[in-house]
Residue frames relative to the residue before (quaternion, step in Angstrom):
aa qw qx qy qz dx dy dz
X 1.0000 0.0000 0.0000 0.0000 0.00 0.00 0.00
X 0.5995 -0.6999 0.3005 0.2458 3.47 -0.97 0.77
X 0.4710 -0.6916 0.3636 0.4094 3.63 -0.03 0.34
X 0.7721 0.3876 -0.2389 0.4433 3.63 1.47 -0.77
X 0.4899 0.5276 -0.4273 0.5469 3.10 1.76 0.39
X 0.4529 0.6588 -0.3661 0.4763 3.90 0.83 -0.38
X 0.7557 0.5239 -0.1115 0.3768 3.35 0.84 -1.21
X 0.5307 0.5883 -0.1942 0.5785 3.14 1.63 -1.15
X 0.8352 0.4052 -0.1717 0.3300 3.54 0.31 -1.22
X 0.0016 -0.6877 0.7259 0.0046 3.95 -1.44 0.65
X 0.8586 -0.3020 0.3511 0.2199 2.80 -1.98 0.22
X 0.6029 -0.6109 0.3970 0.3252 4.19 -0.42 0.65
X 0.7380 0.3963 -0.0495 0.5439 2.96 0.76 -2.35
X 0.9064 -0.0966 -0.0300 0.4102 3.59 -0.17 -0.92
X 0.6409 -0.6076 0.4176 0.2136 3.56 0.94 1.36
X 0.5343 0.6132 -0.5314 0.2370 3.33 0.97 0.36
X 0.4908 -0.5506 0.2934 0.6081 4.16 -0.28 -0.06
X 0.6021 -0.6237 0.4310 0.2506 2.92 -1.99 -0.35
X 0.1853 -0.7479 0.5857 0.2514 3.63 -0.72 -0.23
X 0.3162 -0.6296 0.6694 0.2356 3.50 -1.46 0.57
X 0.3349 -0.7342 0.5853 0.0790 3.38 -1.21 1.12
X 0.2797 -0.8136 0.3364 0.3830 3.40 -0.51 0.35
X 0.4442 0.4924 -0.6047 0.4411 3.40 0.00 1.62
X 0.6569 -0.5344 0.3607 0.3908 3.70 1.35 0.52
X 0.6826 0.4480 -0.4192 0.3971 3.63 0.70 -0.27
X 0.2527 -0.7306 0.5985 0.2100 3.55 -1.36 0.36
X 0.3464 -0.6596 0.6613 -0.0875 2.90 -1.71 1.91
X 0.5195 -0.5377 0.6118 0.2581 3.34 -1.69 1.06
X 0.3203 -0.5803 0.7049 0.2525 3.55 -1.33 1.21
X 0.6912 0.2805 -0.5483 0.3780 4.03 -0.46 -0.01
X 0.3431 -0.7850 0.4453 0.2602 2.89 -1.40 1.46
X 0.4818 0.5347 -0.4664 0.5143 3.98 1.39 -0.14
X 0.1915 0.6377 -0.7069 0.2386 4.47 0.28 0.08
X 0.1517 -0.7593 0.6181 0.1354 3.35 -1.06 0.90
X 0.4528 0.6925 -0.5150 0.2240 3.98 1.57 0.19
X 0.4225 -0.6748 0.5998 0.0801 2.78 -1.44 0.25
X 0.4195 -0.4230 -0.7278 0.3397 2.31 -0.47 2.35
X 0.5654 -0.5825 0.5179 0.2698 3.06 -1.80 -0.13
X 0.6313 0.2977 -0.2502 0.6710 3.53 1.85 1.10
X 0.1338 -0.7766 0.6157 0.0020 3.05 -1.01 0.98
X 0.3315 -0.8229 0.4062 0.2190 3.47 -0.80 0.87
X 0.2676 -0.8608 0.3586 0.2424 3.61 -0.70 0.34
X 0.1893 -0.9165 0.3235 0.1394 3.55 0.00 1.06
X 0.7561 0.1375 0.0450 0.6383 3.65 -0.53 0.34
X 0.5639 -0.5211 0.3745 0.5198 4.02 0.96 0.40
X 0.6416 0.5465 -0.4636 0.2735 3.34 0.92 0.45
X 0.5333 -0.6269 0.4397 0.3596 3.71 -0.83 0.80
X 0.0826 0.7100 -0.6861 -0.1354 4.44 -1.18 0.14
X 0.3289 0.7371 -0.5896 0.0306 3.04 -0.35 1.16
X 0.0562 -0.7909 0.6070 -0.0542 3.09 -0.80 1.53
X 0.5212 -0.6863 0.4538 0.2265 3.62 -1.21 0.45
X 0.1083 -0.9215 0.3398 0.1534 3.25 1.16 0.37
X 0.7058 0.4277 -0.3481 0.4446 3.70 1.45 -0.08
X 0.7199 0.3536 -0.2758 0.5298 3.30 1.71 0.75
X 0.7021 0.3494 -0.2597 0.5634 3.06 0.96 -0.15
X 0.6211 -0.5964 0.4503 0.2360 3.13 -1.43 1.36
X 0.6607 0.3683 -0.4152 0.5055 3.86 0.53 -0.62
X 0.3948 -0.6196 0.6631 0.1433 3.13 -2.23 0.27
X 0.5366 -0.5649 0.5523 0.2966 3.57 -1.12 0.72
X 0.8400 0.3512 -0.3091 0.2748 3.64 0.28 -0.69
X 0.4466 0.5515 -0.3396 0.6173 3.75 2.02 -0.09
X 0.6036 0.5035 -0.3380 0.5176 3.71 0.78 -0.64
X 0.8160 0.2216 -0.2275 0.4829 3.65 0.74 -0.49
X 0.6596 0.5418 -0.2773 0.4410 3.53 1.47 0.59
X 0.5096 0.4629 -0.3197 0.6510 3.11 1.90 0.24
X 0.6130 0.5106 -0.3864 0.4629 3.85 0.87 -0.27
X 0.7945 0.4170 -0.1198 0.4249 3.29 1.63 -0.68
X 0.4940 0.6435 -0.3904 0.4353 3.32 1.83 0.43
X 0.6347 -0.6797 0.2647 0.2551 3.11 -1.22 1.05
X 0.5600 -0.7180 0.2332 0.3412 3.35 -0.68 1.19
X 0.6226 -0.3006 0.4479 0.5669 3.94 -0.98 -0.30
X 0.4121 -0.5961 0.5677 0.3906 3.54 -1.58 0.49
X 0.6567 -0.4163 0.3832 0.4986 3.65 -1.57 0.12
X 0.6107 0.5572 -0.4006 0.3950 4.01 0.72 -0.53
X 0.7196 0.4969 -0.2677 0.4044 3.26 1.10 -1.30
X 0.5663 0.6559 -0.2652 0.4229 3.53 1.37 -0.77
X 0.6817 0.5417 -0.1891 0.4539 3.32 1.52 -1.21
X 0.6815 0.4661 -0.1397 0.5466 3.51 1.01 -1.13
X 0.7248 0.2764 -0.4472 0.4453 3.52 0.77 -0.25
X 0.4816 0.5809 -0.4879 0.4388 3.99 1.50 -0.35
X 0.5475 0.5812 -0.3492 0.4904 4.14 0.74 -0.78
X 0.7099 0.3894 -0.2534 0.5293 3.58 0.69 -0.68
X 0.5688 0.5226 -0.3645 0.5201 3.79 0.48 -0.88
X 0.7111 0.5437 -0.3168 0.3136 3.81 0.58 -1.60
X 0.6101 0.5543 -0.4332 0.3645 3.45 0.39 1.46
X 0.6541 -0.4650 0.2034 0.5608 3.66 -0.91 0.96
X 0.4121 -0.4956 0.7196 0.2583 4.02 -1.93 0.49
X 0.0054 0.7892 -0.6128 -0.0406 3.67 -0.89 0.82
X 0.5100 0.3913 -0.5311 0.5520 2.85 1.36 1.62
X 0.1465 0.7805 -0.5926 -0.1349 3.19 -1.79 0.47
X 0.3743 -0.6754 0.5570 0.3056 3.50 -1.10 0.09
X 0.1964 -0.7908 0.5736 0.0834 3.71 -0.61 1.12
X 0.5815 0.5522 -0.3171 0.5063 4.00 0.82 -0.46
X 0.8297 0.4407 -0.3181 0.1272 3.66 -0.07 -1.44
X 0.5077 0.5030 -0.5237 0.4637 3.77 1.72 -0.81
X 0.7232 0.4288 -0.4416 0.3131 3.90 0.24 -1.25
X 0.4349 0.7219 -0.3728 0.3882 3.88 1.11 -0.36
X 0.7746 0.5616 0.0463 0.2873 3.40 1.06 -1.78
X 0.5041 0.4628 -0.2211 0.6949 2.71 2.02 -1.29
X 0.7637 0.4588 -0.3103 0.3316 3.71 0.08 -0.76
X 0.6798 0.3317 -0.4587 0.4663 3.55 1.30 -0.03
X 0.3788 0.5842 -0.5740 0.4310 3.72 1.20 -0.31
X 0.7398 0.5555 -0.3057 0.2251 3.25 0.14 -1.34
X 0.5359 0.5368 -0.3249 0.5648 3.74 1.51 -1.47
X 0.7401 0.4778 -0.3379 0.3313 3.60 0.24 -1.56
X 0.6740 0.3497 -0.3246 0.5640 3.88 0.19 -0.94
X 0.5384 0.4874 -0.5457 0.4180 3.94 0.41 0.32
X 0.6354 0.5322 -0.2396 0.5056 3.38 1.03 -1.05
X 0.7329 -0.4210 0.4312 0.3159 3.41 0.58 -0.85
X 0.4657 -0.5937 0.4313 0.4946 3.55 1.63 -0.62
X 0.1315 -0.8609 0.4914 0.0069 3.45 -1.71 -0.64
X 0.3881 -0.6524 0.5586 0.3343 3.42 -1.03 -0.12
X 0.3277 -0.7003 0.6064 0.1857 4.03 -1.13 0.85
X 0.0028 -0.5404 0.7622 0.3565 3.05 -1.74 -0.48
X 0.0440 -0.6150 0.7653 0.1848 4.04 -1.19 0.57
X 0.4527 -0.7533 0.4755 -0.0378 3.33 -1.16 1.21
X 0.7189 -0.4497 0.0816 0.5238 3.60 0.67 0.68
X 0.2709 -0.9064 0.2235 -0.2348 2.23 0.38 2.67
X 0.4312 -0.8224 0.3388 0.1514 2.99 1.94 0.44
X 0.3720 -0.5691 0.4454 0.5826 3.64 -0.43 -1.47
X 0.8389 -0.3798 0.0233 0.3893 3.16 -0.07 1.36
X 0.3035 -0.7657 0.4378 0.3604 3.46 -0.47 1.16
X 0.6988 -0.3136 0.3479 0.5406 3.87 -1.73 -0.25
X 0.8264 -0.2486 0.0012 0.5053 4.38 -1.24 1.18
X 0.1135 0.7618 -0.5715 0.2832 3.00 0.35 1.56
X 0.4972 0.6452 -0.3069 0.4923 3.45 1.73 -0.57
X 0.7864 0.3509 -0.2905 0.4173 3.87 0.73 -0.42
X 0.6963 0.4347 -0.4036 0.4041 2.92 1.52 0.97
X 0.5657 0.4516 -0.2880 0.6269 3.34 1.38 -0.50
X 0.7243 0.3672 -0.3817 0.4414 4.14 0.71 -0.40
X 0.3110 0.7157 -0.5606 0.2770 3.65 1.16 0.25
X 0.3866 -0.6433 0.5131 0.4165 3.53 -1.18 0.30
X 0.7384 0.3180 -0.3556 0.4767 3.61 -1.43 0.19
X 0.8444 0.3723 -0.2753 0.2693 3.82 0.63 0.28
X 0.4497 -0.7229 0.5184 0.0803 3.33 -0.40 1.18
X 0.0399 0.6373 -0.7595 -0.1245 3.72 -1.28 1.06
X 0.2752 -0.6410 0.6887 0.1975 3.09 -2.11 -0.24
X 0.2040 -0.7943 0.5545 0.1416 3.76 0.33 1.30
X 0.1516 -0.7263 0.6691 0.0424 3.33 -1.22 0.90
X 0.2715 0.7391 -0.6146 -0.0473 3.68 -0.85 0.19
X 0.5379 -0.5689 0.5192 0.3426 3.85 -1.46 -0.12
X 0.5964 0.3656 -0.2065 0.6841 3.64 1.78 0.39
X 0.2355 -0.8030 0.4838 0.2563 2.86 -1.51 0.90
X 0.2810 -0.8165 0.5043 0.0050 3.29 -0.48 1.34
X 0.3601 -0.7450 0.3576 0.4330 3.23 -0.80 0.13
X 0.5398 0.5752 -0.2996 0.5366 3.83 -0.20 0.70
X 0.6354 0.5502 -0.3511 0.4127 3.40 1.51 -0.30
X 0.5037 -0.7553 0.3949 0.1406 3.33 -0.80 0.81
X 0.5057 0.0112 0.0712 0.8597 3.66 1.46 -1.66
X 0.2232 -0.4925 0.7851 0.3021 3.16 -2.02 -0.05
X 0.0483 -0.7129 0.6560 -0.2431 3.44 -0.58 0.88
X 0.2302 -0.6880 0.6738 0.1403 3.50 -1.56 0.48
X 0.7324 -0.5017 0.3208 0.3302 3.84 -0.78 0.83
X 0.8718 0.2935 -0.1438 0.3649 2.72 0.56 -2.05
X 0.7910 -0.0092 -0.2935 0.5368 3.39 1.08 0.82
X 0.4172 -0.7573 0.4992 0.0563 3.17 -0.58 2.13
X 0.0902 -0.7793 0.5752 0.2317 3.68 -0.83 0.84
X 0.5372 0.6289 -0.4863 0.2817 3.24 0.01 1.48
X 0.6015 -0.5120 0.3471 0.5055 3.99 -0.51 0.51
X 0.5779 -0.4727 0.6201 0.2409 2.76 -1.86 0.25
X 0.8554 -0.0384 -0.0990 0.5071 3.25 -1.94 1.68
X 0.3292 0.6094 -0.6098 0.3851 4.06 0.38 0.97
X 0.6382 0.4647 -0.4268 0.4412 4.19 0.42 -1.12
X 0.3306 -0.5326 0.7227 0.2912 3.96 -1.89 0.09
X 0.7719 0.0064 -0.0168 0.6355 3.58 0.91 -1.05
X 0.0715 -0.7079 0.6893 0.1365 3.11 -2.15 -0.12
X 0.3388 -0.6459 0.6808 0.0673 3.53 -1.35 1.38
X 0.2017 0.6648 -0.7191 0.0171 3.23 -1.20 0.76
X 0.2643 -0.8023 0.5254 -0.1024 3.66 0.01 1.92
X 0.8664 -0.1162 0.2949 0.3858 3.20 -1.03 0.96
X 0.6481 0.5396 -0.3242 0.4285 4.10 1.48 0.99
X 0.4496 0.6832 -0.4469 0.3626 3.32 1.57 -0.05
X 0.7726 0.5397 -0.2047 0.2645 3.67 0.76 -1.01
X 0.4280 0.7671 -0.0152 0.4775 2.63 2.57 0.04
X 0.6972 0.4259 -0.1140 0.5652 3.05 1.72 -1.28
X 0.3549 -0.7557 0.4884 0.2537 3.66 -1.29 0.22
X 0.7713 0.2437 -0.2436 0.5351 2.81 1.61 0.61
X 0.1440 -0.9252 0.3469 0.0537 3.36 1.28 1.07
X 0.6796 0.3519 -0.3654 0.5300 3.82 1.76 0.04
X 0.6554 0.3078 -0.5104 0.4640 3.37 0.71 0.63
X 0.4526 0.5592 -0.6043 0.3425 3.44 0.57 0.52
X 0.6424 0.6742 -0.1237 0.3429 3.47 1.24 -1.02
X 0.6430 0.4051 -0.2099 0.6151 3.08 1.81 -0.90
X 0.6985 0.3773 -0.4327 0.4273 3.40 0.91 -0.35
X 0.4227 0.5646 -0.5376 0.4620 4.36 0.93 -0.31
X 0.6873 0.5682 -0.2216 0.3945 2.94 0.59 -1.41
X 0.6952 0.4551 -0.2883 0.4759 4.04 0.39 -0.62
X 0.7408 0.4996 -0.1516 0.4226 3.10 1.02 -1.01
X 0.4323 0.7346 -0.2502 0.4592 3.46 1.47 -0.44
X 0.2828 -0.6982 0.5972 0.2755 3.72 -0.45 0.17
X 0.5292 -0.5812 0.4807 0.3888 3.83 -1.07 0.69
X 0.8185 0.0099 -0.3146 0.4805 3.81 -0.70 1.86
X 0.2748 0.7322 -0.5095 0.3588 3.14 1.38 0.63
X 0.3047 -0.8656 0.3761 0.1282 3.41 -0.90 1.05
X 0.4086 -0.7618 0.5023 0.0189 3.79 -0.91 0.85
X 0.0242 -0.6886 0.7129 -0.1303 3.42 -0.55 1.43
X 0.1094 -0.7902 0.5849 -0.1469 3.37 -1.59 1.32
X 0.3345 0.7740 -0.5370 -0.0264 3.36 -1.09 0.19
X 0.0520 -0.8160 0.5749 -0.0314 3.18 -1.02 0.73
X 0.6012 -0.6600 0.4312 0.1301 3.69 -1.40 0.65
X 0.1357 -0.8962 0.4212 0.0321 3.20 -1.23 0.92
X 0.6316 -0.0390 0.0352 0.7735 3.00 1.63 -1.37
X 0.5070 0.2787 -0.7236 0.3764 2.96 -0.83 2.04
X 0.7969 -0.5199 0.2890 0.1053 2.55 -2.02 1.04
X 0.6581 -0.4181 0.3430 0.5240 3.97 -0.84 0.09
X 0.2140 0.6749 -0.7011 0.0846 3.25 -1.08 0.90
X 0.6372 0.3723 -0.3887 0.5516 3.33 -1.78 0.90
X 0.7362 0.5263 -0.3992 0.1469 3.36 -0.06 -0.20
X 0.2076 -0.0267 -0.9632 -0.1688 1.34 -3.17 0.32
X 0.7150 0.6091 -0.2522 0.2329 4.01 0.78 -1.11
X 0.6709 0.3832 -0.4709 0.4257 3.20 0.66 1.14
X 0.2283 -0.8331 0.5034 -0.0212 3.18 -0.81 1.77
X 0.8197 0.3829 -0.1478 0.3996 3.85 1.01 -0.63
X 0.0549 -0.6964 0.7090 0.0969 3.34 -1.05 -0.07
X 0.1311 -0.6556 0.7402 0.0717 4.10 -1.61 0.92
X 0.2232 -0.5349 0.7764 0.2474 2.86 -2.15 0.07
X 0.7800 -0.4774 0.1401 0.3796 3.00 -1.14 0.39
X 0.5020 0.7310 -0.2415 0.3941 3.08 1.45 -0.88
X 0.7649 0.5114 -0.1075 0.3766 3.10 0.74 -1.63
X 0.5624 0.5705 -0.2213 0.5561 3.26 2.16 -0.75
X 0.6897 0.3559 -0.3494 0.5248 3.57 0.66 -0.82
X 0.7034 0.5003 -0.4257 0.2715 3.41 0.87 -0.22
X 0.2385 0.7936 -0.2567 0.4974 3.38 1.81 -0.55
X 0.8141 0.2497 -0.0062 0.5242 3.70 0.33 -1.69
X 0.0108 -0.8058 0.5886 -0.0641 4.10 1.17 0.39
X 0.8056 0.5154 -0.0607 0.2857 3.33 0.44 -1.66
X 0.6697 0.3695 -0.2485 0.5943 3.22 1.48 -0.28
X 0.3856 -0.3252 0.7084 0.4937 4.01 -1.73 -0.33
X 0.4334 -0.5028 0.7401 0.1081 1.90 -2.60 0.74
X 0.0601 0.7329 -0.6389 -0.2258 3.53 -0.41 0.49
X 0.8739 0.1602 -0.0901 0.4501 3.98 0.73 -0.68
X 0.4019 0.8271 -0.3754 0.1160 3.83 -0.66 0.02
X 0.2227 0.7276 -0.5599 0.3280 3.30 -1.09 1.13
X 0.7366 -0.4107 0.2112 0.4941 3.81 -1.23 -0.28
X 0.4508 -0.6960 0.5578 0.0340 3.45 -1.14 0.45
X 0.7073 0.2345 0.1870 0.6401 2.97 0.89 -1.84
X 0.0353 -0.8646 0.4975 0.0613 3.90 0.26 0.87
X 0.8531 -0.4055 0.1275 0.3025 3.49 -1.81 0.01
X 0.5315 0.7389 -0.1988 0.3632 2.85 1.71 -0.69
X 0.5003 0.6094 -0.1453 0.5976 3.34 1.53 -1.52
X 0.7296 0.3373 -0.3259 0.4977 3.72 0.14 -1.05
X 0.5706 0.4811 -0.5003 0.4389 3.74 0.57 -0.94
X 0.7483 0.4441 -0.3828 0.3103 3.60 -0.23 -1.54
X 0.7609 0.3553 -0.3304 0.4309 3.98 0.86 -1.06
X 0.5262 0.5097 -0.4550 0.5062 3.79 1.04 -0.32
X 0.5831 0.3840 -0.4933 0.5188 4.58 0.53 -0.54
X 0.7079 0.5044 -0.3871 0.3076 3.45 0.05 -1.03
X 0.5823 0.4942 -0.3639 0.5332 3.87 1.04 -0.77
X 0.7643 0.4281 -0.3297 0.3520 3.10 0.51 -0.99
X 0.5272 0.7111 -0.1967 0.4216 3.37 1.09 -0.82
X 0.7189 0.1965 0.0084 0.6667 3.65 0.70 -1.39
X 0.4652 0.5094 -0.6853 0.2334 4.31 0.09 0.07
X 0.5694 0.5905 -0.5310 0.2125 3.74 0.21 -0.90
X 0.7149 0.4755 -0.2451 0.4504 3.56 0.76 -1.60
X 0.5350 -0.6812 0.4846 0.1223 3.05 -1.68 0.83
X 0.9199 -0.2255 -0.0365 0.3186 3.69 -0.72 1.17
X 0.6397 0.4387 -0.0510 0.6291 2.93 1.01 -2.14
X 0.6921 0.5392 -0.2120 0.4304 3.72 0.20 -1.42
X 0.6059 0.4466 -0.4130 0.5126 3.88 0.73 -1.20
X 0.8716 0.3352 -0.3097 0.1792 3.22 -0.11 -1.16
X 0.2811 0.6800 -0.4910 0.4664 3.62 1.83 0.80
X 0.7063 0.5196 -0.2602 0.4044 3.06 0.55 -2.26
X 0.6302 0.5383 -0.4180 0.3721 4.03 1.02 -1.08
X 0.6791 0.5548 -0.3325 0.3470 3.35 0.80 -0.94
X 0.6749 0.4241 -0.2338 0.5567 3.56 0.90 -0.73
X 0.7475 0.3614 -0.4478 0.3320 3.22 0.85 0.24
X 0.5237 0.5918 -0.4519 0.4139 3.43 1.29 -0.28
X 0.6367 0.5396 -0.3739 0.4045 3.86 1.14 -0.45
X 0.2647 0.7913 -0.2801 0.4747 3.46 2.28 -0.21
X 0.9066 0.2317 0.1410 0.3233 2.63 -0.22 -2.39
X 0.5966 0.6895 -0.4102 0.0206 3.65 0.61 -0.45
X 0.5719 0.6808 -0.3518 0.2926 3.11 1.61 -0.63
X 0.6212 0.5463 -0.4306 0.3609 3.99 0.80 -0.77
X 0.5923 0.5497 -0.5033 0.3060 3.93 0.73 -0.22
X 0.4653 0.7581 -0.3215 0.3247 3.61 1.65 -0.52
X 0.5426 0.5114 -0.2905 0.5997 3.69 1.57 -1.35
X 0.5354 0.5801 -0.5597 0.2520 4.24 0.20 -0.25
X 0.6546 0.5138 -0.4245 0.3568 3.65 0.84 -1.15
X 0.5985 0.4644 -0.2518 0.6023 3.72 1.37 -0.38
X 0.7472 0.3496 -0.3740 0.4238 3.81 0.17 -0.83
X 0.6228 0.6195 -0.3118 0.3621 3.59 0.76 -1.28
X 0.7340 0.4197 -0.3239 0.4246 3.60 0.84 -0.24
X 0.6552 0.5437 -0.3482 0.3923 3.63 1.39 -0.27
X 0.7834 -0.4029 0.2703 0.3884 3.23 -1.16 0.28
X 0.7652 0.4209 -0.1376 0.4672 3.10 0.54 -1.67
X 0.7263 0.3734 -0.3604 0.4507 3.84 1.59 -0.21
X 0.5212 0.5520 -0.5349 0.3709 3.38 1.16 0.22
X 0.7065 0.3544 -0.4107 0.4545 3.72 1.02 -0.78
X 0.7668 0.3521 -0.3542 0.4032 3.75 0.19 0.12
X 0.3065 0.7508 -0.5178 0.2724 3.75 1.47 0.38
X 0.5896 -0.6011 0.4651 0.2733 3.81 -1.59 0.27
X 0.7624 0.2956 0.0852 0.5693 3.31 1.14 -0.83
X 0.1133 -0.7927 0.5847 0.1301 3.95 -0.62 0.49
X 0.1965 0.7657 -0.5872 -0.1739 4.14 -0.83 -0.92
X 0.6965 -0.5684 0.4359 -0.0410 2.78 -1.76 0.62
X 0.3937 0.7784 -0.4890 0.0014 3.74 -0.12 -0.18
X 0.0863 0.8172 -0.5146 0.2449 3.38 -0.48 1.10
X 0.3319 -0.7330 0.5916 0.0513 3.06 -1.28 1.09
X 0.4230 -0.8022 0.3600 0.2189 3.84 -0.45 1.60
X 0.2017 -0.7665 0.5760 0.2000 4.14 -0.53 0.91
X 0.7483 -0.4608 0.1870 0.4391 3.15 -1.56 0.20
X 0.6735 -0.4904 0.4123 0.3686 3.15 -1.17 -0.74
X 0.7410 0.2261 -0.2014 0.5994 3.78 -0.59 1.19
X 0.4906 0.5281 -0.3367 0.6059 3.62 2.23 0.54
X 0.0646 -0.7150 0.6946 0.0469 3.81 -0.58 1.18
X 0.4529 -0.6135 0.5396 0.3567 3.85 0.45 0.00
X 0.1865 -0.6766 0.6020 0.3808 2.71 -1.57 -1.43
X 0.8764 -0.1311 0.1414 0.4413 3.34 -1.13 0.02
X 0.3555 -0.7648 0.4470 0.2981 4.04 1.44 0.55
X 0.7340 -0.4286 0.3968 0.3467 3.44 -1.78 -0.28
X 0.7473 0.2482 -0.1656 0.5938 3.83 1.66 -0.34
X 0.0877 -0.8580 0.5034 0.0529 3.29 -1.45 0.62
X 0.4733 -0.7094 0.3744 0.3642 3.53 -0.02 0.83
């Protein structure tokens, strides 16, 4: 584990730092810590720290799914042969989003991130975290490869005001409690520390059983009270929703196994309407009927709701 990631990090429950034990595992320095456990193990130089009397995931399934055996090379092949067809989604906002916080940050000097359940990498997320002079820290609730802590949102194990920025991509609709995730980005965030978002609206279940929410914009900027707005609106435009709302419709009749044929032949259908977003996504009528919303925003003090920021969607 890094030495400047060591630094970054505290305790879930009471945020006190850590210690390294010598068997490699990290222990809360307060000795009254009521978490549960009161060690966390570190795999592969990755940190698990998970609160385990609050948070629905365990530490020891988290380190038994990193350790199940991989797909064979056949299975790897046959499911890439399947995948090997047009995406009839896209996201038309987030590279130009990316460049523009690289851009704020290296004005400032550069920085340290948090990317919040970083998945494998969200859609031009690369022109922020590959910027020179900046530094992410991938979090996810899986180990992945690329993941820095496995950690759970709703309680970050990391000090308070330590991040320059924070990405939370396409993970709010994920959580079961989508305002304490918010308060913790938020805690963790230095004061003007900036805040890129997105979340879904019209598209269909995905992830699941784990996906519990859906925002309009509204509801997103409201989510982010605590921060300026400097940018926001649709990401993901009308077009995108049309192509994944035909395709449900198209394939619901057929059962499981079958749908996910009928999906394939439709995305070779459908891919072309997500193309009209760089045009639709900017109009009225496509921000309120867009697939996808985001967020940029820069975090004010405390007991500071702002107001309505320097952009509006």
């Amino acid at each position: 584990m890094p030495a400047e990631l060591a630094g970054l990090l505290a305790c879930p429950r009471c945020r006190a730092p850590l210690r390294l034990l010598d068997g490699g595992d990290l222990a809360c320095s307060a000795a009254a810590c009521p978490s549960v456990p009161r060690r966390w193990p570190i795999v592969r130089g990755v940190p698990v720290i998970l609160d385990e009397a609050s948070s629905p995931f365990r530490i020891a399934s988290r380190v038994a799914e990193s350790e199940a055996p991989k797909p064979s090379r056949w299975r790897r092949l046959a499911s890439a042969l399947f995948n090997a067809k047009p995406r009839i989604s896209r996201n038309v906002a987030a590279a130009r989003n990316f460049r523009r916080m690289a851009e704020m940050l290296a004005a400032g000097g550069g920085g340290v991130g948090l990317v919040a359940g970083c998945g494998a990498g969200g859609q031009g997320i690369r022109y922020l975290t590959g910027a020179p002079g900046l530094r992410a820290v991938n979090t996810d609730i899986r180990l992945l490869e690329g993941v820095h802590v496995v950690a759970d949102v709703h309680m970050l194990p990391f000090r308070d005001a330590v991040f320059d920025f924070a990405v939370a991509q396409a993970i709010l609709e994920h959580v079961t409690d989508p305002w304490k995730a918010v308060g913790e980005i938020r805690r963790v965030l230095k004061p003007g520390g900036l805040l890129y978002s997105e979340v879904p609206l019209l598209q269909p279940v995905h992830g699941a059983p784990a996906d519990f929410w859906r925002f309009t914009p509204y509801g997103h900027r409201l989510l982010w009270s605590g921060f300026a707005e400097l940018a926001g609106g649709a990401c993901c435009g009308p077009g995108m929703a049309f192509a994944l709302a035909a395709r449900g419709f198209l394939t619901s009749p057929f059962p499981r196994g079958i749908r996910r044929v009928a999906e394939y032949v439709c995305d070779w259908l459908l891919w072309w309407p997500k193309y009209l977003d760089g045009w639709l996504a900017g109009s009225p009528g496509g921000t309120e009927s867009a697939g996808a919303y985001y967020f940029l925003g820069r975090k004010l003090p405390d007991g500071d709701e702002g107001d309505d920021g320097e952009a509006s969607m």
